[in-house]
Structure formats: C-alpha cells, structure tokens
Legacy VTK file of the C-alpha trace (Angstrom):
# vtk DataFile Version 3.0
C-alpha trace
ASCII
DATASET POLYDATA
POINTS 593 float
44.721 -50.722 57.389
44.154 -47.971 59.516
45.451 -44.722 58.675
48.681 -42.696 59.919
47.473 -38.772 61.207
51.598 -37.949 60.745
53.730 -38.742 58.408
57.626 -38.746 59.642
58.494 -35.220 58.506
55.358 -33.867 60.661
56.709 -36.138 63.921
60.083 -34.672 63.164
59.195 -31.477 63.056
56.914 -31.642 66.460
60.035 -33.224 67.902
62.221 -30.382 67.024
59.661 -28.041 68.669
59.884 -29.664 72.090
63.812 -29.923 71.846
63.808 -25.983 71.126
62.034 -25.346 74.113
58.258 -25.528 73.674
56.341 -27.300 76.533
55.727 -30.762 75.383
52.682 -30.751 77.667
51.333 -28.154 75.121
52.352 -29.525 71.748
50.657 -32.550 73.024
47.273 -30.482 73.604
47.784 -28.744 70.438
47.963 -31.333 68.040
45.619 -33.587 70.369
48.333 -36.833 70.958
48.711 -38.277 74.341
51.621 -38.131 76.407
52.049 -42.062 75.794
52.299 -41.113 72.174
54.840 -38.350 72.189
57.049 -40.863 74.429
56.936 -43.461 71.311
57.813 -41.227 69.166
60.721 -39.534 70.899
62.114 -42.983 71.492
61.460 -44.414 67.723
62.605 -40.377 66.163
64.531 -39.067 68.625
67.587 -37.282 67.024
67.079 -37.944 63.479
66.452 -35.593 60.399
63.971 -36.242 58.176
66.035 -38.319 55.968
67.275 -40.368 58.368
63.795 -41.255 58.982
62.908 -41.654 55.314
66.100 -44.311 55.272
64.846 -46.065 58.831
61.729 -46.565 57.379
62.782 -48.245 54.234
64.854 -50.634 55.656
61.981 -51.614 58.400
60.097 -52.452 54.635
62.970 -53.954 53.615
63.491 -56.037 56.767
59.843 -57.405 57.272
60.150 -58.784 53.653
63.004 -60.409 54.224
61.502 -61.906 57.519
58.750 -63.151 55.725
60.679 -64.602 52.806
62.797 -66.527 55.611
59.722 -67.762 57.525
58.614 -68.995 53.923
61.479 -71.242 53.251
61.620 -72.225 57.038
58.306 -74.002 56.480
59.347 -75.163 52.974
62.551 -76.672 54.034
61.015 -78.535 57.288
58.390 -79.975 54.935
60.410 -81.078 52.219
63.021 -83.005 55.282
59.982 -84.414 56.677
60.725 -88.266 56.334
57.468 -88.860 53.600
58.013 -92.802 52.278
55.039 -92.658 50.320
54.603 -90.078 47.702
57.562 -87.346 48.732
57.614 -86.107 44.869
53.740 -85.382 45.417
54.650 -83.798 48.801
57.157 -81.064 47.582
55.174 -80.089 44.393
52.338 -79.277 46.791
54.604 -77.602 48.975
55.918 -75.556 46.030
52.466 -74.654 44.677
51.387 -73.256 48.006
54.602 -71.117 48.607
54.523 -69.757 44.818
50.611 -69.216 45.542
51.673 -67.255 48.528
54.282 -65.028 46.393
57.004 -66.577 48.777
58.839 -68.921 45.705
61.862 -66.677 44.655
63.875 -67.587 41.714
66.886 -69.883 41.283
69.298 -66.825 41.442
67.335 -65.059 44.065
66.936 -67.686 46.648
70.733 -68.755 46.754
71.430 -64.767 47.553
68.804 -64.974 50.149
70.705 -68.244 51.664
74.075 -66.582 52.025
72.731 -62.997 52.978
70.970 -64.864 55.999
74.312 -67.002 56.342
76.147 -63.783 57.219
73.771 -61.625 59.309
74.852 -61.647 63.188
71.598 -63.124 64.943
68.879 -60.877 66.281
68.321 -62.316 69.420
69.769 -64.973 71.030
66.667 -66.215 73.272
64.455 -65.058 76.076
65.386 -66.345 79.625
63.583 -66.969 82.568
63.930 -66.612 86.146
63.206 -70.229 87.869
64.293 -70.081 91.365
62.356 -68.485 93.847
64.956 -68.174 96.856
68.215 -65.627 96.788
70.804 -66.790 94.016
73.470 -65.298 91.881
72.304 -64.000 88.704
75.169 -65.794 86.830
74.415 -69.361 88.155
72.809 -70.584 84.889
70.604 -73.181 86.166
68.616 -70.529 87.961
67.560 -69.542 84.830
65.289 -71.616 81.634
66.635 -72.154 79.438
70.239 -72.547 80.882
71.605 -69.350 81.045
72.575 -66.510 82.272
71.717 -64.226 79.781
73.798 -62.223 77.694
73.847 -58.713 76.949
71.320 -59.488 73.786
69.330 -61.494 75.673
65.855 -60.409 77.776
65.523 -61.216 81.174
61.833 -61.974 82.791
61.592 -61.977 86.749
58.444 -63.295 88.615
59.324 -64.643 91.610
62.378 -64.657 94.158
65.561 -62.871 94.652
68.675 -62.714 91.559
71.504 -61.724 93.280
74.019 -59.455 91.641
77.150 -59.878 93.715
80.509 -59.071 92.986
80.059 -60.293 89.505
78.524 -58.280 86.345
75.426 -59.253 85.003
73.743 -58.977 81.961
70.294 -58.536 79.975
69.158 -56.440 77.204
66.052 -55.719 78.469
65.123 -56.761 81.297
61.257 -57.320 82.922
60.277 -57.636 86.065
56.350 -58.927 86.580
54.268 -58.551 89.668
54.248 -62.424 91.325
51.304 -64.483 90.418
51.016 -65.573 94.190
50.607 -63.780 97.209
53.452 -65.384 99.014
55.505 -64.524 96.278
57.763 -61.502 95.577
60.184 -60.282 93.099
63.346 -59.051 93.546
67.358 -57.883 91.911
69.590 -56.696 94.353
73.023 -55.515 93.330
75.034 -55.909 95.776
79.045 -55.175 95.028
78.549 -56.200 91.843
77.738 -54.833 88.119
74.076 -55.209 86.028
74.186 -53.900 82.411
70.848 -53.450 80.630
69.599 -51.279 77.944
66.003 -50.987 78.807
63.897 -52.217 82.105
61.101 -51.868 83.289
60.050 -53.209 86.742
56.080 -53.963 87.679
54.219 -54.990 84.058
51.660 -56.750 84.775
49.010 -56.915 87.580
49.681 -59.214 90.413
50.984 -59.536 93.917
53.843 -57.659 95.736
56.079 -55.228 94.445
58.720 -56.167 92.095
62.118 -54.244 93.106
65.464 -53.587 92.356
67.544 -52.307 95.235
71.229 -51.045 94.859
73.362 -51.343 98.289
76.769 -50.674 96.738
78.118 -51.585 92.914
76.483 -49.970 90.209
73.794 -50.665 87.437
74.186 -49.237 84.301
71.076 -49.248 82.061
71.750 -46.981 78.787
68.064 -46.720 77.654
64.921 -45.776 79.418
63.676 -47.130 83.360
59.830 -47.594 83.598
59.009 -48.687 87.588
55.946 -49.179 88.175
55.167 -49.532 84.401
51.557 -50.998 84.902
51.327 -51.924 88.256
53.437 -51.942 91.613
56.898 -51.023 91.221
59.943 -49.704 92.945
63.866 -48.974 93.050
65.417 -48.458 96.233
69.558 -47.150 95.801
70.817 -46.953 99.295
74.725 -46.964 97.796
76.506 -47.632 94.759
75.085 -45.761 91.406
72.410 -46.149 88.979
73.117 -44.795 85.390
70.185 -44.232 82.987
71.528 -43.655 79.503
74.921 -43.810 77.643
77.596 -42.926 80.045
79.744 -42.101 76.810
79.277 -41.066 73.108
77.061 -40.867 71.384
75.797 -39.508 75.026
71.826 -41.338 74.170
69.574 -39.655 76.941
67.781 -42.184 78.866
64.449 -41.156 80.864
63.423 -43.184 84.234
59.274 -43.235 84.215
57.904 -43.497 87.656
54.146 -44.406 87.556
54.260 -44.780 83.670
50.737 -46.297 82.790
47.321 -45.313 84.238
47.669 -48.578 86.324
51.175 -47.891 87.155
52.294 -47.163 90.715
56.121 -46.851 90.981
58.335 -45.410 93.822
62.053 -44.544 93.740
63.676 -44.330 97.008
67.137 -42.869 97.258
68.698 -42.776 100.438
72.467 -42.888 99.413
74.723 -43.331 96.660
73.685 -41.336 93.030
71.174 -41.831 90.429
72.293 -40.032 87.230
69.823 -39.283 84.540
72.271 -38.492 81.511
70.136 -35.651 79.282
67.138 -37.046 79.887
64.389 -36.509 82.422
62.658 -38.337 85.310
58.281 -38.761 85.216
57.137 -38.724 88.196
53.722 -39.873 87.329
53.859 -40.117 83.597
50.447 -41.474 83.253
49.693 -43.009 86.686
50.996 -42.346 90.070
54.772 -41.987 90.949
56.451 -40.799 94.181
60.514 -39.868 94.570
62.011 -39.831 97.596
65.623 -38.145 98.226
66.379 -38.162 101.750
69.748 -39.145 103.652
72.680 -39.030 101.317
70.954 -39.682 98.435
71.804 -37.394 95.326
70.049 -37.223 92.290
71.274 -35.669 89.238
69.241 -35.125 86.029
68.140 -32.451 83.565
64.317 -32.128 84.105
61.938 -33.850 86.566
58.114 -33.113 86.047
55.594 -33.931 88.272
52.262 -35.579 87.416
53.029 -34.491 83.389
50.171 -36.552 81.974
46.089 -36.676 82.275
44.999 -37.818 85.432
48.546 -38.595 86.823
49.729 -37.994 90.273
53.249 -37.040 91.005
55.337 -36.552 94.277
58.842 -35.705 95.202
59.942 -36.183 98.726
63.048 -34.179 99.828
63.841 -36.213 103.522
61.184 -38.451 105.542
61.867 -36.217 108.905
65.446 -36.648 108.853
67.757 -35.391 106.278
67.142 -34.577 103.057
69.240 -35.403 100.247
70.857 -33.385 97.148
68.547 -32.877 93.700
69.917 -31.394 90.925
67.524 -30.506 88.472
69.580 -28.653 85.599
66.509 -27.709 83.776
64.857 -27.091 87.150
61.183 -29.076 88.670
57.834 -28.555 86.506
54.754 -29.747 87.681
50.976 -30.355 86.519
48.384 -30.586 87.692
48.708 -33.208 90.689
51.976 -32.481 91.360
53.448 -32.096 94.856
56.721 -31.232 96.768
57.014 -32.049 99.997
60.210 -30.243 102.331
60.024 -33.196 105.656
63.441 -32.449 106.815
64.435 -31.829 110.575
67.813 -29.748 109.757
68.323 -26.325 107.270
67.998 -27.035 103.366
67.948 -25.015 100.956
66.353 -25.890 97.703
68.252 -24.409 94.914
65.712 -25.781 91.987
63.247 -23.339 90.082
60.255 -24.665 90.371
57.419 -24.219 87.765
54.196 -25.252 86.339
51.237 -26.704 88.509
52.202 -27.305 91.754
51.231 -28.065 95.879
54.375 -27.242 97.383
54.219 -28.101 101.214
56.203 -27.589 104.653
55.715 -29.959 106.684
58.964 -31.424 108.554
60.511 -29.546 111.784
63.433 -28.098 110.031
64.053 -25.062 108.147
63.611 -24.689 104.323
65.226 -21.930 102.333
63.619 -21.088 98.502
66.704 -18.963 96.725
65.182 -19.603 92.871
62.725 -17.338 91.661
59.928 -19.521 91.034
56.790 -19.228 88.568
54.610 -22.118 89.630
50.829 -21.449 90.489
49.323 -23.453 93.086
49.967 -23.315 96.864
52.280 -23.689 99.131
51.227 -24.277 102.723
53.426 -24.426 105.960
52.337 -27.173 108.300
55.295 -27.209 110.493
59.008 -25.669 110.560
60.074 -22.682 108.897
59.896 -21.775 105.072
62.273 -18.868 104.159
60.957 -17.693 100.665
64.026 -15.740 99.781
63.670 -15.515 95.620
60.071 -15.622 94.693
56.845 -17.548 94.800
55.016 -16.538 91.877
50.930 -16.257 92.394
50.871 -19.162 94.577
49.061 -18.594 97.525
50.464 -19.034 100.880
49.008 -20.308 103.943
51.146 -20.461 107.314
49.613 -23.096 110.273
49.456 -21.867 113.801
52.890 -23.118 115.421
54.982 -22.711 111.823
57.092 -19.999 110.468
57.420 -17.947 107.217
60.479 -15.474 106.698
62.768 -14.341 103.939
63.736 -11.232 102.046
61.620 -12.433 98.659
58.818 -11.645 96.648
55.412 -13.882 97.289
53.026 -13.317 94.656
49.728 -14.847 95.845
47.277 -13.773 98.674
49.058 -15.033 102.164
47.657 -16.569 105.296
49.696 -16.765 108.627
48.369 -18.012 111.700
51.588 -18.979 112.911
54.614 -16.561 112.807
55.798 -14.157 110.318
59.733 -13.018 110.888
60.477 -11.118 107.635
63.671 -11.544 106.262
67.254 -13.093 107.683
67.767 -10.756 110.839
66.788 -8.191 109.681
65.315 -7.993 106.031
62.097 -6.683 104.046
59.968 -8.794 102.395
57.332 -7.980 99.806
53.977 -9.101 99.582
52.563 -8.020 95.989
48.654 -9.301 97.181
46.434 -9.481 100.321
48.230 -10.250 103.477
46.196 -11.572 106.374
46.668 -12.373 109.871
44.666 -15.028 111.598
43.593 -14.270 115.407
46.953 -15.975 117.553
49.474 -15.042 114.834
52.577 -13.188 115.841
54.535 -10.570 113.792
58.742 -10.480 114.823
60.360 -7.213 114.329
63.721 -6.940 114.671
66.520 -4.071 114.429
70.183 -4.747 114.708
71.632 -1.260 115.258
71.229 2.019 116.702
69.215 4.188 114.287
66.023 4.173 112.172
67.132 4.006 108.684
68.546 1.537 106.325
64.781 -0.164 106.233
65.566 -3.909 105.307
69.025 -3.934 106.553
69.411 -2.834 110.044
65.453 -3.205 110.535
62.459 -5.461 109.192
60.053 -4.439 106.783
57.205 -5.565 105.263
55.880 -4.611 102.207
51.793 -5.465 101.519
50.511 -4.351 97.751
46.947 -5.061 98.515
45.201 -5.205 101.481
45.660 -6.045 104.903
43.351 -7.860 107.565
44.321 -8.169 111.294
42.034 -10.671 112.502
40.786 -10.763 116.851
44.639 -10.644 118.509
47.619 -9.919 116.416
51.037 -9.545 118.661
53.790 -7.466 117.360
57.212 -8.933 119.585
60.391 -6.543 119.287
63.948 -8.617 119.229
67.082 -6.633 119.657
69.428 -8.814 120.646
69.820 -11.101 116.854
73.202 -12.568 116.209
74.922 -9.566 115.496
73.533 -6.856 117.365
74.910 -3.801 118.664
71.561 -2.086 120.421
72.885 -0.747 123.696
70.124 0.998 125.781
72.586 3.571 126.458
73.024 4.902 123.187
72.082 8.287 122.496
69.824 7.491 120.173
67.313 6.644 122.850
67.146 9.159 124.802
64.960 10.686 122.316
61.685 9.556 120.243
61.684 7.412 117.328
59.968 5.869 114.677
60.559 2.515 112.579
58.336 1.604 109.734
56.897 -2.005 109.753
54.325 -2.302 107.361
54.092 0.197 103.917
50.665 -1.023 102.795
49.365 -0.497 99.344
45.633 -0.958 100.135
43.213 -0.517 102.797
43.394 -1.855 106.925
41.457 -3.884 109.207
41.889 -4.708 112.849
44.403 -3.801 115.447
47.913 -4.854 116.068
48.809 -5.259 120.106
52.266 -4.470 121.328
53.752 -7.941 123.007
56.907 -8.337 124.356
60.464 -6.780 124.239
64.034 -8.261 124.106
67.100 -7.215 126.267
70.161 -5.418 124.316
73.106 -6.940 122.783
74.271 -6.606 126.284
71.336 -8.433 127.994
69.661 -5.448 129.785
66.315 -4.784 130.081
65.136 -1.277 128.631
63.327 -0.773 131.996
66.578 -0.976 133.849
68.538 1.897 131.922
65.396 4.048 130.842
62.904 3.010 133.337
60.154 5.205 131.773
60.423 4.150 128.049
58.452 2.209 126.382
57.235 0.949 122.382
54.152 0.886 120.705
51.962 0.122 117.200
50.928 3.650 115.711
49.532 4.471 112.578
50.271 7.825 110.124
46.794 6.790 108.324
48.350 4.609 105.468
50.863 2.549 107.677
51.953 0.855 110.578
54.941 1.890 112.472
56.563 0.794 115.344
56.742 3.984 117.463
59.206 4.519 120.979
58.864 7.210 123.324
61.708 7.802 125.479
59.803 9.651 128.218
56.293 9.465 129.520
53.731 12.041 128.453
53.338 15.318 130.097
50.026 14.821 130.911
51.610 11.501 133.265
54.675 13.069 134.116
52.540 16.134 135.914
50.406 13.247 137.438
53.542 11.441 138.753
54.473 14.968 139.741
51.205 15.277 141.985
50.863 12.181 143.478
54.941 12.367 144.390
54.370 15.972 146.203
51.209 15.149 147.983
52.560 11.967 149.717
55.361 13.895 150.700
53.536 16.136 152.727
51.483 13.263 154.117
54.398 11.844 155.513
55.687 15.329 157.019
51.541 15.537 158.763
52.376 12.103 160.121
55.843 12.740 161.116
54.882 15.671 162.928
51.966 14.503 164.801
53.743 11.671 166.585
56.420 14.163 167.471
53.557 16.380 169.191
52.415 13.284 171.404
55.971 11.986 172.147
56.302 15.565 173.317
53.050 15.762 175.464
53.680 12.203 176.529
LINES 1 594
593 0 1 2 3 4 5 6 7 8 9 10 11 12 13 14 15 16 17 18 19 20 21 22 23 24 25 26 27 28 29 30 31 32 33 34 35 36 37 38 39 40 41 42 43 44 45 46 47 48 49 50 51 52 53 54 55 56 57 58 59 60 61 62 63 64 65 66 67 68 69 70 71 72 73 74 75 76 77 78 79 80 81 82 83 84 85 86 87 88 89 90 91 92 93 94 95 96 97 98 99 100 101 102 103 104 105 106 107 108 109 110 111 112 113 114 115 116 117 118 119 120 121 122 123 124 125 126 127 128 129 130 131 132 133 134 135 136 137 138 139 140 141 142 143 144 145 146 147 148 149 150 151 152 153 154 155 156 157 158 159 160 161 162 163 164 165 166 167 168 169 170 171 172 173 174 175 176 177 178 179 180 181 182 183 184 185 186 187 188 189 190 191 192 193 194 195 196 197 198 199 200 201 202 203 204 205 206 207 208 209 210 211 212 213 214 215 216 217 218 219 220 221 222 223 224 225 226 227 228 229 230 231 232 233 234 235 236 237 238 239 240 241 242 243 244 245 246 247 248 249 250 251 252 253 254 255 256 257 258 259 260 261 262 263 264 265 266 267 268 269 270 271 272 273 274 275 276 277 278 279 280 281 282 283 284 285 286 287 288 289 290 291 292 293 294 295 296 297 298 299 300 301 302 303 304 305 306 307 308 309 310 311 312 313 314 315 316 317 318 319 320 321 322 323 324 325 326 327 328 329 330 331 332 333 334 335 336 337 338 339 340 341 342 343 344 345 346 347 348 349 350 351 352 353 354 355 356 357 358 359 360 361 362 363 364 365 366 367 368 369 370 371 372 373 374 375 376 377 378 379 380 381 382 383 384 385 386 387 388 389 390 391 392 393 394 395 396 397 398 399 400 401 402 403 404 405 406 407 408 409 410 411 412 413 414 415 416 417 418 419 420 421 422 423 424 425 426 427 428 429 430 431 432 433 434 435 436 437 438 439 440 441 442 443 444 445 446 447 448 449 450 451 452 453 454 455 456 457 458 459 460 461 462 463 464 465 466 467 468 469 470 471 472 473 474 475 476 477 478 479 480 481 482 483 484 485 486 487 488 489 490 491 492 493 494 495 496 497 498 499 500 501 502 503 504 505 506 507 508 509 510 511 512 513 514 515 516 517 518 519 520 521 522 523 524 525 526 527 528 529 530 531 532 533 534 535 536 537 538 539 540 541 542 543 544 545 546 547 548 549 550 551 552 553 554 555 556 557 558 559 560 561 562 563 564 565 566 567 568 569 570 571 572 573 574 575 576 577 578 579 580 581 582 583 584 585 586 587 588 589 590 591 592
C-alpha cells in the first residue's frame, strides 16, 4: 500500500493557512502538491478541526468493514437460497468454510446485530439513472429515463444525448453528469426553463466525445449547493440568459460551493452570462483550474462571488470577458480578480464601464472594444495591459504593468501607472483636467498626440484647472509628437477677454524625472467657452512647447516679439509712402493731361 506524505493534522493545518490568507498558489509550490490535490482536500477537510478529522476517519474504517461484512453475507445468503436438490447440506458447509476462511463468519450474537443495524440504516443510494431519449422532454417524465425514473434528490443523473427539459416543474439529482455525445450528430443538453433543478454537485463535459454538453438557464432557477465543474475533461458550457444559478448552500450552515471552468488539463469549459445572476456563495470561480476556461459577462448579466482567479494552475489558460462589443455586465468580485500566469481580461464594451475589482497576480489585461473603460482600484498585477481600441482611464493604479496604447486608442486618468508606457495613439491626462503620474519611462511613438487642457483663467492649481503629467524616468519623443490645446471642456470658463491674457504665461505639462529626447510640435487650438477663436480677440497671440532645461511647458505670448513688431512696423511705414509716390504721380499727369 502506498504511502500517505500527510497525515490529517498536516492537511488541516495547510488548510488553515490558505483560509488565513496565504496564496494557495504558493502553499501548493511550497509543499510541492498540485492544484488538483489541494481541491480534494479542501472538499474532503474543508472546515473541520483536527478531531473532527480523527472521528471522520474512523468511521470511514468503520464503514468499509461493515460494507464488506454485508457483501459477505450477501453472497452467503444467495448461495445458501440457491434451489441445490442434490447435496444442499454439502453446499452450505462449503459456503461456511470459505466465508470463515475469508474472516467474514461473525458469531451467533454478532451477526443478528449486524442484521438489524443494516435493517435500520436509511439507504445510501437509491440507483443511478439514465437519460434515454434523445429529442426535448421534461425531466420528470419517467420513461425518459432507465431505469424508470425521474430521479430523486439522492439519486445521480447521467446525460449523453438530447435535450431534458426543466419546465415549470422542479427537478432533481444528487449529482448530476453530463458526458460529451458518443456521436457526432448527437448533443447534450438541460435547459431550465421556468422551472426549478436541485443538485448538489455537477459537472458538465467528462469524458471525450462530440459536441458540447450544456446547461442553459432562460428564466427559473438552479440551485446546486456543492461544487460546478464545466468543462471538467472535455467540452463544456453554461449559458444563464435569465433566472439564477446558485452554487452552494443558500442557507446555514452557508457550505461554499466553487464553479471550475476548464477543470482538467483536457477540460475546456465556457460560462456565458448574459442576464439573470450567478451567485457563488463563499466560494470562488476557476477560470482555468487546470485546463482552459473562458467567462463571459456581458448584457445584464451579474455575477456575484468572493474570488475569481484566472488560469490558477500549471499550464492553464484563463479568460474573463466583460461585454462582446455591446454591454458589459456587473462582476462582483468581493475578494477582488487574481490571475496567473495565462490569465487575461478583456474590456469589449461599446458604452462607459467602470471596473470596480482590484485586480492582482499575473495578468494580460486588454482594451479592445469602442467604449470607454474606467480602472478606480488600485491594482498590483504585473503583466500588461495594452489598448487596442477605445479609451482606458487608469484612475487608481496599475502596478509595474507595462502599458502600450495603439495608434487610434486613448489612455487618460488621474492615477498612478507603474510600468514603462507606450502611446501611439492619444494621451489626455486626467478627467478634464487632471495630472497623472508616470513612475517609469514614458514614450511617444511618431503620430501620437498629447491633449492639454485648462478649464479656467489662470496658471495654477496644476491638476485641477490644468493637465499635468508627471514622468519619473525618462522620456522619448519619437519623429512627430503634436501637443493640441482644448479650452472649451464641459465646464469651462476661458474667455479670451480675460485679463489674464493680455499678458505672458506659462503652464507646466510635463515635470520629468529623467533625461529628454525629441521634439514636441505645437498643433492645434480650441475656441473659448464662448466659441471664439483667440485670433479674433488677440489677433497677434499665439502658444507654444518651451523648455526651462528639465521640463516641458506650454508657453503663450500675448504679443509678438519686438524684433517682429519693428518689422511689421517697417514694412507698414514703407508701403505707406509707396502709396502717397503713386497717389501723387497720377495727380501730376491728370494735371498735365
């Protein structure tokens, strides 16, 4: 008999680690167990002390002799009914003799306690039923099932092929397994649909075949108080358009249940939620436990649960969706996102979200739908975030992921971005107006455009009534970089009249920590809050990008230089007295004339 590495008070003990807080990614790495293993053991130890255990484990001892002394006397008493006309005296010795050989004979006094103990224990399981027809039937129509059924709520449930139908009525399984179909023209399916499924464990996509196997939820509710494995080792998927799923026990003693999305190395699972809720009660949703998972929230789809983690085992890949270029729908991740290595978020929304999840660990986090995306948490993950498309407003922090912004995209926000940053699109720092800090290398790609804006009349409150942006490292301006100045934001009050510009001024754009490189061009310039153009009130004004040796301000001279002003001067007085020369000769010839 092989071995145990860990006895119960060790698995206890690790247990108690992770439930105070420490990673179980690293406990696992630590005491070099797989993921697969620390998921057995939270389910067989979960909760209990170390006595508890102790007591579980002798009455597992207890029960397997008891099952053996049973299957004993089930053989004995089918042999000694066994219709024998010849010798049947000769036929139960030998029967005896091989069961008190076996150490399966109990005593007189022994064996009638046996009898009435099994008398009075509540059966185990009632029987296994099968799924039989392959078109769209109720689940409670018992000759769709084999044997006759439907099953009860301590009965399993196996699904291969066609459609069970959960409508209006409430069905039952205790667990409940849905297989991959054994024929291509085959598929597997439970939709709920009005009506009420109760199971304590499920898991959708076991074994390798054809199709997906799926349960989709279009209004009613399914209630399973344990654990949810889709795509457990193969293709697998949940789609809740309406209605509500429940993982776990919706009242005391309040048993977390976990929903595994890719759980196995062969395991490919998707859950799609478009409407309705999925609630996770204390537990936490894999996305990519051990193979490859993807979430989708999008629509009016909420999700509610206490941790999700991304890709959280060895070679796993993990991806949450928040819309499919529509709307995205509502997470709520108490605990917040974590991700390792393979994990992904992906913002495809066409409308403004904000995502108010910390997100942590290993991650890719990506732009890439038309809308706008606002970041409030202050994050920690490493990795990289990269804007395809849209606008990301960072408006917490980052942490050292790097940044990358793609020509025709937008990053903006008054946060803190950790990592060296990229932009060949636009940069607008922060939310008309606002500063935003840069703590590495900020470079700008040849095409990119910088937006200043000011709100107000006057050249201080930096990050308030102007942008800012703040660059700890270094900073690269790469072929053309355009500056564009907007005065006219929602909000405004810049009136080219003002006093203040009849003078010179100064704003300070970028406070840079380390060295320059390259050029920043002036581009264009907005009207006021009252939709003038600077030219018309102070037709000799103008801006430009200066430079006190260590930063880049954005400079405006009210007048032109002396230097032109003498030259406008000139050129004004001698093509005045042209004109009189002219004037006067024709004059002379009229005369003469």
């Amino acid at each position: 008999m092989k071995r145990r590495r860990f006895c119960e008070e060790q698995i206890i003990g690790l247990l108690g680690e992770a439930q105070a807080g420490s990673p179980v990614q690293a406990l696992c790495v630590t005491h070099n167990i797989g993921a697969a293993t620390s998921h057995a053991w939270k389910r067989k130890y979960g909760g209990m002390e170390v006595t508890g255990a102790r007591c579980l484990g002798a009455l597992w001892e207890e029960n397997a002799q008891l099952r053996r002394t049973l299957a004993g006397l089930s053989v004995l008493l089918s042999r000694l009914t066994k219709p024998n006309t010849k010798t049947p005296m000769k036929t139960a010795l030998k029967n005896r003799a091989t069961l008190k050989r076996a150490g399966l004979l109990p005593s007189s006094a022994s064996l009638l306690l046996l009898v009435l103990t099994a008398l009075s224990l509540p059966a185990v399981r009632a029987a296994d039923f099968v799924w039989i027809d392959t078109r769209t039937d109720q689940w409670t129509t018992g000759s769709n099932w084999s044997p006759e059924g439907p099953p009860s709520e301590t009965d399993d449930a196996y699904i291969s092929s066609g459609n069970a139908l959960v409508n209006y009525v409430a069905g039952y399984a205790d667990r409940l397994f849905m297989r991959n179909a054994l024929e291509a023209y085959e598929d597997t399916h439970v939709t709920i649909q009005g009506g009420r499924l109760y199971t304590n464990y499920t898991a959708i996509g076991t074994h390798l075949g054809h199709g997906t196997p799926t349960v989709s939820v279009t209004s009613g509710d399914w209630e399973n108080k344990g654990d949810i494995s889709v795509g457990q080792n193969s293709w697998g998927r949940v789609n809740l358009s309406g209605g509500e799923i429940y993982v776990g026990e919706m009242m005391a003693p309040w048993t977390p249940g976990h929903v595994y999305i890719g759980e196995f190395a062969n395991g490919v699972g998707e859950v799609n939620v478009s409407g309705g809720q999925l609630n996770v009660t204390g537990g936490s949703i894999e996305v990519g436990m051990a193979g490859q998972g993807t979430l989708t929230v999008n629509g009016d789809g909420i999700v509610r649960v206490a941790t999700l983690n991304l890709a959280n085992g060895t070679g796993a890949n993990g991806v949450l969706n928040l819309g499919t270029s529509g709307t995205a729908g509502t997470l709520v991740a108490t605990n917040g996102v974590y991700g390792n290595q393979g994990g992904t978020v992906n913002f495809h929304q066409s409308h403004q979200y904000s995502f108010g999840n910390q997100l942590s660990g290993i991650l890719s986090v990506n732009q890439v739908g038309t809308g706008i995306t606002i970041l409030d948490e202050d994050n920690t993950y490493t990795g990289t975030t990269t804007v395809s498309a849209g606008t990301l407003l960072i408006n917490g922090s980052n942490g050292p992921s790097t940044v990358t912004v793609a020509h025709g995209a937008t990053l903006g926000g008054t946060g803190t971005i950790g990592g060296n940053t990229t932009i060949s699109g636009t940069h607008s720092p922060g939310n008309s107006p606002g500063l935003q800090i840069f703590e590495n290398d900020l470079t700008y790609e040849n095409g990119a455009t910088i937006i200043f804006e000011a709100d107000s009349n006057t050249v201080t409150g930096r990050g308030t009534n102007f942008d800012g942006i703040d660059v700890g490292g270094n900073l690269t301006l790469n072929g053309t970089v355009t500056l564009i100045l907007v005065f006219n934001g929602q909000g405004s009050t810049v009136d080219w009249t003002n006093n203040l510009w009849a003078t010179d001024q100064e704003w300070l754009l970028l406070d840079i920590g380390g060295t320059t490189e390259g050029t920043l061009s002036m581009g264009l310039v907005s009207v006021d809050m009252n939709g003038v153009l600077l030219a018309t009130v102070r037709p000799n004004a103008s801006f430009s990008v200066t430079s006190d040796g260590q930063n880049l301000l954005v400079s405006y001279n009210a007048i032109p230089e002396p230097s032109i002003l003498t030259f406008i001067t000139l050129a004004g007085i001698a093509g005045l007295i042209a004109r009189r020369r002219n004037g006067g000769f024709h004059k002379r010839e009229v005369e003469r004339a």
